[in-house]
C-alpha positions in Angstrom: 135.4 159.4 147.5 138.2 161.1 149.4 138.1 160.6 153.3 140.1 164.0 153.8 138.2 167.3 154.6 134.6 164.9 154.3 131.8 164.5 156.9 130.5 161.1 157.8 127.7 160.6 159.7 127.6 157.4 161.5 124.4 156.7 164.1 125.7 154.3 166.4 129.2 155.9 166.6 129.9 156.2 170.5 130.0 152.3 170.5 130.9 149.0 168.8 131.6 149.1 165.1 130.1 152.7 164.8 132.8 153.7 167.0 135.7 151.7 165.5 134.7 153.5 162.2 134.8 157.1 163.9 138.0 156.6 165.1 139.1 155.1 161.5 137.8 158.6 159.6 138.9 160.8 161.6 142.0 159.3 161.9 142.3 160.2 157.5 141.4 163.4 158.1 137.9 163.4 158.1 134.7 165.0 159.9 132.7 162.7 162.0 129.1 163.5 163.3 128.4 160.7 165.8 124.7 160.5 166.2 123.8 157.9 169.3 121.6 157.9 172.0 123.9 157.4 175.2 124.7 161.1 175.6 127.5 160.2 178.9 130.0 157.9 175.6 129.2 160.2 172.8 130.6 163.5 174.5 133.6 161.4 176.4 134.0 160.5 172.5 134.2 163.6 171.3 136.3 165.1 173.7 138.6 162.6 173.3 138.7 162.4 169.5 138.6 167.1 169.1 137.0 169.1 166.6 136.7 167.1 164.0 133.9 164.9 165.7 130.9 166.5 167.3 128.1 164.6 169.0 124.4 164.4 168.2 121.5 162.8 170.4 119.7 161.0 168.5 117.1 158.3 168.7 116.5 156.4 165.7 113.5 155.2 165.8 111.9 158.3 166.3 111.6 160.8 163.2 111.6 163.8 165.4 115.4 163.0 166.9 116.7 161.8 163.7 115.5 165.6 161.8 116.7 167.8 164.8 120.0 165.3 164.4 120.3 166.1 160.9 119.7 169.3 161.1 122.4 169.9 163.5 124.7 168.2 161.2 123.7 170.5 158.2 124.4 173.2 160.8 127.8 171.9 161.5 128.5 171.7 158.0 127.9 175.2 157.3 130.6 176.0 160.3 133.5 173.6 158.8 132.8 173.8 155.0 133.5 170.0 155.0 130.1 168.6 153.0 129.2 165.3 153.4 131.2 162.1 152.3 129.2 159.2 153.5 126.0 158.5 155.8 127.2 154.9 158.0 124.0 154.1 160.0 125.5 151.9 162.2 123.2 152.1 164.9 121.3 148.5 165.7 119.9 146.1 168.5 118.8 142.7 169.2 116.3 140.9 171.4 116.5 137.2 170.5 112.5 136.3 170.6 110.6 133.4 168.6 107.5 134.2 167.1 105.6 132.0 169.6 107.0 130.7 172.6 107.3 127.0 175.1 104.2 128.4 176.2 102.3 128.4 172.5 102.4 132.6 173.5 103.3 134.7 170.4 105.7 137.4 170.9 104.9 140.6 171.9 104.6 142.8 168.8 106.5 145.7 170.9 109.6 143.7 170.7 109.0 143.1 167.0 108.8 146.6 166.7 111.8 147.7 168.8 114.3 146.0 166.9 112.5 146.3 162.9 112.2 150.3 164.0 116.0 150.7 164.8 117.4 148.4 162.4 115.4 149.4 159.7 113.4 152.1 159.7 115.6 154.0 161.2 118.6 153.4 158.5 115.8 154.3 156.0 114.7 157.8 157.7 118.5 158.8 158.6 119.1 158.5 154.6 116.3 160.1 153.5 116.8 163.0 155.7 120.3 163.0 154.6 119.7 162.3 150.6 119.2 165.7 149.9 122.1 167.5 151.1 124.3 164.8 149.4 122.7 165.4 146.0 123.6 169.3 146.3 127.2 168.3 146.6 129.7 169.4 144.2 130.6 166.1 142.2 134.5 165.0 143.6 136.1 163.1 140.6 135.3 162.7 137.1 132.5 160.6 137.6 130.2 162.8 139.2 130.3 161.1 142.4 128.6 163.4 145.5 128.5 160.4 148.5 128.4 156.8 149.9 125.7 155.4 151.8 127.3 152.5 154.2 124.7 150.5 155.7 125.4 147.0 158.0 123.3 144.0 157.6 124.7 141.2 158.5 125.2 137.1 158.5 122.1 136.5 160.5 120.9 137.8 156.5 122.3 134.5 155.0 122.0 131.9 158.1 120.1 133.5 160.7 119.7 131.5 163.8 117.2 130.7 165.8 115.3 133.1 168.1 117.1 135.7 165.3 113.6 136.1 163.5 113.3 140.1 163.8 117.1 140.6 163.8 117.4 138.4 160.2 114.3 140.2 159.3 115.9 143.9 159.9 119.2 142.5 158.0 117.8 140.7 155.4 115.8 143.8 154.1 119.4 146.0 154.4 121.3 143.2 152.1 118.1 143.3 149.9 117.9 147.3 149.2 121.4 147.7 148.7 120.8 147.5 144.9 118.0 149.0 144.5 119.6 152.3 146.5 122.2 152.0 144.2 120.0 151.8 141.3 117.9 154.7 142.3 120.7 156.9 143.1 122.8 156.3 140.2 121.6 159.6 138.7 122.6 161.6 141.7 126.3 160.1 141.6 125.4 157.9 144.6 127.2 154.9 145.5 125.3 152.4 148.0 126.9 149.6 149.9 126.4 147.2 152.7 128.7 145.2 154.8 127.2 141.9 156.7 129.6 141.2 159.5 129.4 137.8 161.4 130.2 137.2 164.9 132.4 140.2 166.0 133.4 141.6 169.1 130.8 144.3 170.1 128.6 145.4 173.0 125.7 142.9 171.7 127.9 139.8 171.1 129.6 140.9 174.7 126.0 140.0 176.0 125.9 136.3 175.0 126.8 133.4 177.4 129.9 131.8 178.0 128.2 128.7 176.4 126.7 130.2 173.2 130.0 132.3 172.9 132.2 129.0 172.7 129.8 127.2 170.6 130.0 129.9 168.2 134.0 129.7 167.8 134.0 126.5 167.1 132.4 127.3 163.2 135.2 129.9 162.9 137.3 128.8 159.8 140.0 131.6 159.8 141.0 133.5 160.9 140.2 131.7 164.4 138.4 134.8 166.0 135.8 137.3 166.2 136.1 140.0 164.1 137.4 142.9 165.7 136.2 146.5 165.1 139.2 148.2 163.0 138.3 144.7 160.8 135.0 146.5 160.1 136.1 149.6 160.1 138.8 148.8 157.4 136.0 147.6 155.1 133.8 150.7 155.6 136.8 153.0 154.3 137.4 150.7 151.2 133.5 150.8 150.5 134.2 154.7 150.5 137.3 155.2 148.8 136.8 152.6 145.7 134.2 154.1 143.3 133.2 150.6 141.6 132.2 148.9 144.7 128.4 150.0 144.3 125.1 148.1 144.9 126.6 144.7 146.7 126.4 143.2 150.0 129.9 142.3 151.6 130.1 139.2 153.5 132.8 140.0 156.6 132.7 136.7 158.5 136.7 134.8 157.6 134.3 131.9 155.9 132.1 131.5 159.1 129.0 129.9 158.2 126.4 130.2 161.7 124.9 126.8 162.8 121.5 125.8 162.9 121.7 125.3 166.8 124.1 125.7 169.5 
């Protein structure tokens, strides 16, 4: 898939990775629709970046913003004649939580939901919506190909830690659909791939203590740093320009294996 003259959509792309891979595209000559809910970064984004990015509001975990989001996009389209290359749903939370507390109180099933609605169901309804307009593409190459679908799962997938139940839970079932996306849109000429980064540097790791942050680096194995953003970003562009990377997850972590405890 050719980056040049193609729309990506990434939710989650006024921040973070999301927005390390906006400013990646369109630096190749492609169209970004950045779909994220903090309206005040996506249009500073967007005005910084010109007319080949345009902002969407968008809440992903509720159907109703991701459709009028979508629908925006398609209307976009129709305005730039640049169809769509890729859907990147990069949008994602955590809230560390155990099951059951010191107390012997199970978690509250809203904070259960919060993270499995955006880091989950919400990748699943952006695609659907997005599925459609993808398969009336005109095929790009020789092999029929019309799109990529990017997802991020991630190491807490492999090694989650502790406290990580509904963040490993949201991740796990990304690296686990990755195939089977790829297997049910084989006939459409649809490549699927995911990308698990480890510990990079992002607006949820910036949240962490001093204390968990330097127990953390010191499983690095090299390089001997977080992952920064244009790392990620770098691997989302090779998942979308080499056709015979299809149905896999990608581990992006420099070796890191994540420790049982801090």
């Amino acid at each position: 898939m050719h980056i040049t003259d193609r729309t990506f959509i990434i939710s989650g792309g006024a921040s973070g990775l999301g927005l390390a891979t906006v400013r990646d595209l369109t630096g190749r000559g492609g169209y970004v629709a950045v779909l994220d809910l903090n309206v005040e970064n996506g249009e500073k984004l967007v005005k910084g970046l010109g007319n080949r990015t345009k902002f969407f509001e968008a809440d992903m975990s509720e159907t109703e913003s991701v459709q009028a989001a979508v629908a925006g996009v398609v209307e976009w389209i129709k305005h730039t004649g640049k169809p769509i290359g890729a859907v990147i749903p990069a949008a994602g939370v955590g809230l560390p939580g155990k099951l059951i507390d010191k107390h012997n109180e199970p978690i509250p099933l809203e904070r259960l939901d919060f993270v499995l609605n955006i880091n989950l169901r919400g990748v699943l309804d952006l695609i659907r919506l997005c599925l459609p307009h993808m398969v009336n593409n005109t095929p790009t190459d020789t092999d029929g190909e019309r799109g990529v679908i990017v997802m991020v799962s991630s190491s807490a997938a492999y090694d989650g830690q502790p406290g990580q139940v509904a963040y490993a839970a949201s991740k796990g079932a990304i690296r686990s659909m990755t195939l089977v996306l790829a297997r049910d849109l084989a006939q459409n000429g649809i490549r699927t791939m995911s990308i698990a980064p480890s510990y990079f540097e992002s607006n949820m790791t910036a949240q962490m203590s001093d204390k968990v942050r330097k127990s953390l680096e010191k499983v690095f194995e090299f390089p001997k740093r977080p992952g920064k953003g244009e790392d990620f970003a770098g691997m989302v562009r090779h998942c979308i320009e080499n056709p015979m990377l299809n149905g896999e997850c990608i581990r992006l972590d420099g070796a890191t294996r994540m420790p049982s405890r801090l």
